[in-house]
Backbone as a chain_set.jsonl record, in Angstrom:
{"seq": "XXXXXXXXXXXXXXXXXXXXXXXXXXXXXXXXXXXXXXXXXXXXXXXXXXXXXXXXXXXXXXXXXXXXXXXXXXXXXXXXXXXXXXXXXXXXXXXXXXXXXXXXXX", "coords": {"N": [[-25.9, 4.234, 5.219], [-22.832, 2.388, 3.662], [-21.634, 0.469, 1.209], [-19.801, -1.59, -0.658], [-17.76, -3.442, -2.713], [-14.506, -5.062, -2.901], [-13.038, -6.002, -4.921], [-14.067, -4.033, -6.627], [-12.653, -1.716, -6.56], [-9.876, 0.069, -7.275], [-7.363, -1.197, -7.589], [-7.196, -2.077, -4.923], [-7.433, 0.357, -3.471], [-9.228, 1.796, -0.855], [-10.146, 3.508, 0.434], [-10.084, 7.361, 0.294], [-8.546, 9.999, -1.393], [-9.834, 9.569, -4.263], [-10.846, 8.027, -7.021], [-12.235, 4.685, -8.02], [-13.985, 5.27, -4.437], [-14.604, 4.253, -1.162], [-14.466, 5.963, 1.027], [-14.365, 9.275, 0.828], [-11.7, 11.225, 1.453], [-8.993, 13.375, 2.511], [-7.106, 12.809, 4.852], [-6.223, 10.315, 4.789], [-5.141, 7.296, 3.52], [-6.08, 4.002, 2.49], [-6.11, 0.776, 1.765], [-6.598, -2.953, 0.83], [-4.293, -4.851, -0.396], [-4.03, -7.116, -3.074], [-1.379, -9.887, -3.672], [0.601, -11.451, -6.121], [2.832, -14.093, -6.483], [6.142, -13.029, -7.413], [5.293, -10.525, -7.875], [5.394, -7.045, -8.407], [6.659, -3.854, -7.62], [8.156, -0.918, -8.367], [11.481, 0.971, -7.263], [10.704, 2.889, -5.261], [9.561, 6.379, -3.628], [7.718, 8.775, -1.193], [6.544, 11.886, -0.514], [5.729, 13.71, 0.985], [4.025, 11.741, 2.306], [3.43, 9.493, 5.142], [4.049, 5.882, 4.692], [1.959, 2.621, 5.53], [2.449, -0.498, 5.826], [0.569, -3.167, 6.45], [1.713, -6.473, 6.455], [-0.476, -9.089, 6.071], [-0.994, -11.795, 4.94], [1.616, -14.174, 3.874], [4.697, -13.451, 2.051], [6.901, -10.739, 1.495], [9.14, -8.765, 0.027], [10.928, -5.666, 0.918], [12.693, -2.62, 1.099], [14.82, -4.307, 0.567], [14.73, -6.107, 2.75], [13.293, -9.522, 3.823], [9.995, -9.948, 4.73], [7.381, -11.078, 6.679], [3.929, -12.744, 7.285], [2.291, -11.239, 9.675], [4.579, -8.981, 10.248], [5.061, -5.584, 10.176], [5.584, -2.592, 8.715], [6.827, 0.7, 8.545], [7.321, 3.057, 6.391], [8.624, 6.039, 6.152], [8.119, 9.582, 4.841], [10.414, 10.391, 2.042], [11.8, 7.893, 2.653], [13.132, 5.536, 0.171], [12.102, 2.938, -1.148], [11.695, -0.329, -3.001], [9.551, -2.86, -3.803], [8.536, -6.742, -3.831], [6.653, -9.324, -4.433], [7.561, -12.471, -2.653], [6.019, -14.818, -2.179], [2.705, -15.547, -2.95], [0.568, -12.661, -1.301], [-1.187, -11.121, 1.008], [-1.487, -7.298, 1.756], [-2.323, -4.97, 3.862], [-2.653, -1.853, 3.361], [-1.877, 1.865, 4.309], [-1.936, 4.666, 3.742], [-0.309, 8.358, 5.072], [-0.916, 11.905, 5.343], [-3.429, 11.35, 3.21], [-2.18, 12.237, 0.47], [-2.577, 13.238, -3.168], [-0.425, 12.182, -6.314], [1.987, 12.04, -4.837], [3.804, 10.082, -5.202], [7.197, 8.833, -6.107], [8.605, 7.943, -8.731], [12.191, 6.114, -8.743]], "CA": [[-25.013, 3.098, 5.125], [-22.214, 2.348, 2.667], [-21.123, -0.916, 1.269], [-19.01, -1.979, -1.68], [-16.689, -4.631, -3.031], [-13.503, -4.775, -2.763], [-13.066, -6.092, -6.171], [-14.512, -2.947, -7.592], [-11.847, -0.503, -6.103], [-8.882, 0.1, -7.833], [-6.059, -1.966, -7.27], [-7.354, -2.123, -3.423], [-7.466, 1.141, -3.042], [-11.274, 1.786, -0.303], [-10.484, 5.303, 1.503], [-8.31, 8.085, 0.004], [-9.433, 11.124, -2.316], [-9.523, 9.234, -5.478], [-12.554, 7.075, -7.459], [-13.644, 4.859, -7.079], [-13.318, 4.836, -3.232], [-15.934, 3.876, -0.215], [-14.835, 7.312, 2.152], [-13.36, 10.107, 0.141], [-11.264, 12.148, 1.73], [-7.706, 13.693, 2.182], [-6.175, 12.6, 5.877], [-6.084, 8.649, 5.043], [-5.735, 6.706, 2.282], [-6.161, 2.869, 2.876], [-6.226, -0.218, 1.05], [-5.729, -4.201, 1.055], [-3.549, -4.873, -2.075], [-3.454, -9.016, -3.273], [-0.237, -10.198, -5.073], [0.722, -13.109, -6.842], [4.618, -14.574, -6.557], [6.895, -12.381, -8.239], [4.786, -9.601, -8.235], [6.914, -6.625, -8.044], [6.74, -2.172, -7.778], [9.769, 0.024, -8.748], [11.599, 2.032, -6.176], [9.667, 5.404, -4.998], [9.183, 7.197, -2.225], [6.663, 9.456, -0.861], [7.354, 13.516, -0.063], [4.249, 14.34, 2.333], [3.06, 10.669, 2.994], [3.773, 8.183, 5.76], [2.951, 4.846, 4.274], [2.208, 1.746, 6.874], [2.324, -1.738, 5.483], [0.667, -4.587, 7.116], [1.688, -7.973, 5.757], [-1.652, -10.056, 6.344], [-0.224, -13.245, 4.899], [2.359, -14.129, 2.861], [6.233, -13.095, 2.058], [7.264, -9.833, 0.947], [10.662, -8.464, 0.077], [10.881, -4.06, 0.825], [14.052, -1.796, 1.735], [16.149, -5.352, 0.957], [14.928, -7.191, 3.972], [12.125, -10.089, 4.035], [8.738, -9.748, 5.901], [6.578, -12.063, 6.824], [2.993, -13.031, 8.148], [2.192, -10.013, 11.098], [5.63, -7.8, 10.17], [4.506, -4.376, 10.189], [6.891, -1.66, 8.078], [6.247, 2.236, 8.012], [7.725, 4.128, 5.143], [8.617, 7.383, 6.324], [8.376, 10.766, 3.97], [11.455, 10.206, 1.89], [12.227, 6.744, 2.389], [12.794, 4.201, -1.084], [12.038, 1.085, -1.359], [10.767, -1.381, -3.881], [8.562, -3.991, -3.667], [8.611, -8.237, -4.496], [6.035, -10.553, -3.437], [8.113, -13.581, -2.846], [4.921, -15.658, -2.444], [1.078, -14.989, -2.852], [0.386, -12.176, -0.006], [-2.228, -9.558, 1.39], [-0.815, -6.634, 2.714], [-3.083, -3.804, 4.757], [-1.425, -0.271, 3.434], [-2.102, 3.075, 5.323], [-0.831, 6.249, 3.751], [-1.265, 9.397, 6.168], [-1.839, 11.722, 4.87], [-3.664, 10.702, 1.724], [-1.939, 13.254, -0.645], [-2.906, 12.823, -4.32], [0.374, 12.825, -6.847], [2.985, 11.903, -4.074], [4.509, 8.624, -5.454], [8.067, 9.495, -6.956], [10.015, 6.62, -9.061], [13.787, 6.233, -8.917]], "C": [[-24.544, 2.961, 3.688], [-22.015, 0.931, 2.197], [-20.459, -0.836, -0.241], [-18.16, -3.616, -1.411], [-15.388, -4.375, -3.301], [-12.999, -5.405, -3.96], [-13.161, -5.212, -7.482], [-13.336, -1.547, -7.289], [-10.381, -1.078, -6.694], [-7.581, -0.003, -7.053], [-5.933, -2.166, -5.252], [-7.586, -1.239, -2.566], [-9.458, 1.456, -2.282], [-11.331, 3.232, 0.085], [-9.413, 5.915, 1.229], [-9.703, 9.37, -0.693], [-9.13, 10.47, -3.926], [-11.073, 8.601, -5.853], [-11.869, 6.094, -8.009], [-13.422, 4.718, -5.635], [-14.961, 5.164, -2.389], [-16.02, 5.4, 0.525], [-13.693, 8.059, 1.125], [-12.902, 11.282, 1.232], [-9.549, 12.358, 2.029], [-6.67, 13.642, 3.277], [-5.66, 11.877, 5.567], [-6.208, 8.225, 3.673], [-5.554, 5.508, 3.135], [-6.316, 1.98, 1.646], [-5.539, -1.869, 1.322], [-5.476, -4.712, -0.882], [-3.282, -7.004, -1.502], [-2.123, -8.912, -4.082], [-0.059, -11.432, -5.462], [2.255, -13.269, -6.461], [5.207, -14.028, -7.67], [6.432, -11.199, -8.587], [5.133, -8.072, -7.537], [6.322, -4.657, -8.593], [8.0, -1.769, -7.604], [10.327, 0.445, -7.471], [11.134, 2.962, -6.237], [9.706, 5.306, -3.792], [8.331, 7.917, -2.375], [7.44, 11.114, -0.413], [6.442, 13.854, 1.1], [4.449, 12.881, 3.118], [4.106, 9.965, 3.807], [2.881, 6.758, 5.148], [3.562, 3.523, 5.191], [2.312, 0.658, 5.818], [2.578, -2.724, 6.593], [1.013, -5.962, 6.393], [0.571, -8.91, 6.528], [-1.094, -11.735, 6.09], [0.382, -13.234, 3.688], [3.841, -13.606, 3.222], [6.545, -11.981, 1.334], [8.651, -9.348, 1.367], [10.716, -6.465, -0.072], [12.637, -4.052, 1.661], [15.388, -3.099, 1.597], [15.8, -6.081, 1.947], [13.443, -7.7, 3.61], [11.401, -10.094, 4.813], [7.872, -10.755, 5.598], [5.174, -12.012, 7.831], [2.981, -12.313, 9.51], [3.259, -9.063, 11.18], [4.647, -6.456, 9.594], [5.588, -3.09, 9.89], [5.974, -0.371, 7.772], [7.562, 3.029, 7.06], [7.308, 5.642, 5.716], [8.937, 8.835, 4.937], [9.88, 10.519, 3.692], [12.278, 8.72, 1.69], [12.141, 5.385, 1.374], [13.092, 3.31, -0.931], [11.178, 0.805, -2.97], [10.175, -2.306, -3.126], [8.096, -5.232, -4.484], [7.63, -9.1, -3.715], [6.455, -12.093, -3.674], [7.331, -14.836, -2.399], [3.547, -14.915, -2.591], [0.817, -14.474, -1.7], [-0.841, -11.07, -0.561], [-1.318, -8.902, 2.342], [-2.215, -5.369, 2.979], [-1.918, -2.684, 4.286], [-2.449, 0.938, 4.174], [-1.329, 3.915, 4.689], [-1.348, 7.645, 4.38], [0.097, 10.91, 6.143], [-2.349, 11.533, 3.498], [-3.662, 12.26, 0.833], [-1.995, 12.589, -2.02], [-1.34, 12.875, -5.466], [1.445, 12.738, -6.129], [4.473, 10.581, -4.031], [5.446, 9.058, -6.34], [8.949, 8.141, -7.138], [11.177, 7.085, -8.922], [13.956, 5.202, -9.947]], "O": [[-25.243, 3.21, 2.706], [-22.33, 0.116, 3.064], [-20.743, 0.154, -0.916], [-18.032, -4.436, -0.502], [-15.137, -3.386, -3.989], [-11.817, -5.083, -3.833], [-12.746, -5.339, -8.634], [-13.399, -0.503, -7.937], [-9.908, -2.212, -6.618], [-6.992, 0.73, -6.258], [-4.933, -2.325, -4.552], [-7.857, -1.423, -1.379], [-10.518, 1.369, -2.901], [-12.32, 3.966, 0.061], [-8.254, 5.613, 1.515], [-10.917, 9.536, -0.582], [-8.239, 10.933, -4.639], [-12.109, 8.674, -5.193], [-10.82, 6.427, -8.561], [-12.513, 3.915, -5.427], [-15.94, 5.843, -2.7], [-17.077, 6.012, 0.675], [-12.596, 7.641, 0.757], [-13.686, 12.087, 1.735], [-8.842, 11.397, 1.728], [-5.566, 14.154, 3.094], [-4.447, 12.025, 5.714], [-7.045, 8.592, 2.85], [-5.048, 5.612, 4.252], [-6.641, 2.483, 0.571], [-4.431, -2.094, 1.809], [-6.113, -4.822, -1.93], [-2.847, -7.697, -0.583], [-1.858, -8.064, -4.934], [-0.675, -12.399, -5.015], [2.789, -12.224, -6.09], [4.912, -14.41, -8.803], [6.974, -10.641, -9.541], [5.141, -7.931, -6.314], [5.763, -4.354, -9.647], [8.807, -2.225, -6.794], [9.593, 0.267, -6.5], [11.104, 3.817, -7.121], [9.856, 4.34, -3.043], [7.874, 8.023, -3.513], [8.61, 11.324, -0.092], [6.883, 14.332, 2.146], [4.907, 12.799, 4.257], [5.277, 9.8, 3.467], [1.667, 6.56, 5.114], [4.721, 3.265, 5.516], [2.231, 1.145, 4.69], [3.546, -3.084, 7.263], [0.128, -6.34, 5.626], [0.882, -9.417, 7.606], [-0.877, -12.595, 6.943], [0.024, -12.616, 2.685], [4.192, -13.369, 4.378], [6.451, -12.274, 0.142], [9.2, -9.415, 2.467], [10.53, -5.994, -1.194], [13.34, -4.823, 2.314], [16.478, -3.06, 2.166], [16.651, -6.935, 2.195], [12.541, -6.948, 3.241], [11.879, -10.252, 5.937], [7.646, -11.221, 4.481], [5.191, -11.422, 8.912], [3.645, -12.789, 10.431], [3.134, -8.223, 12.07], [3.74, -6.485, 8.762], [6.328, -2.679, 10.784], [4.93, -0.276, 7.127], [8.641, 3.428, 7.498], [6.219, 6.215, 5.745], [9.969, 8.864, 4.266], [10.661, 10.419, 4.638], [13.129, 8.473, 0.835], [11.396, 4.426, 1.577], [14.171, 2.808, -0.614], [10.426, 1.466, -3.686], [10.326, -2.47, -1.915], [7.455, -5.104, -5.527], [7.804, -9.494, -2.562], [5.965, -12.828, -4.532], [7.968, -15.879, -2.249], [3.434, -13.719, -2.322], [0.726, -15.284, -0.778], [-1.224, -10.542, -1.605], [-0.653, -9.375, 3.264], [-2.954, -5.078, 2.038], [-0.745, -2.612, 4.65], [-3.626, 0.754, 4.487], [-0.13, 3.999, 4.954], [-2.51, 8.034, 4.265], [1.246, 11.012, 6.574], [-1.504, 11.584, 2.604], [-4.566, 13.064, 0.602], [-1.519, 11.459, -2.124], [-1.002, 14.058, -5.421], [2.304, 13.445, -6.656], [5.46, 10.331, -3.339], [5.036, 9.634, -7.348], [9.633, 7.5, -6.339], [11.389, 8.297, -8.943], [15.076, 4.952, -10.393]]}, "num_chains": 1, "name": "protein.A"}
């Protein structure tokens, strides 16, 4: 048996091939990312990865359109967006698979 804090993992990151992380390995990455209001990532895309985003609670602004509380957005290989948290949210991410080095700014 494993256990950790989710406090101690970088930037939310729990299951991927990186450190520190709870399950290392290279299908899945996972993580629940907090934000604050106004809290904001560049445009990128991914080349390998599909990345899921759950919105847990809260308001987030991707691809130009607002999501809210249970919206569920997959980022397909290729597809840029940015990212605004237009209030205090948790979002559930999923990237599959968890390639290391795959995050490309515009």
């Amino acid at each position: 048996m494993k256990t950790a804090r989710l406090e101690d993992m970088k930037k939310g990151w729990f299951v991927g091939n990186f450190e520190p992380t709870l399950y290392r390995t290279t299908d899945v990455e996972a993580a629940v990312k907090r934000y604050r209001k106004g809290d904001s990532e560049g445009k990128h895309y991914h080349k390998a990865a599909t990345e899921i985003t759950v919105v847990v609670c809260g308001r987030v602004r991707m691809f130009g359109t607002e999501y809210e509380e249970g919206d569920i957005i997959i980022a397909e290989p290729g597809d840029a967006t940015s990212f605004e948290a237009l209030e205090d949210s948790v979002n559930v991410v999923v990237k599959i698979p968890g390639v290391n080095n795959d995050k490309y700014e515009l």
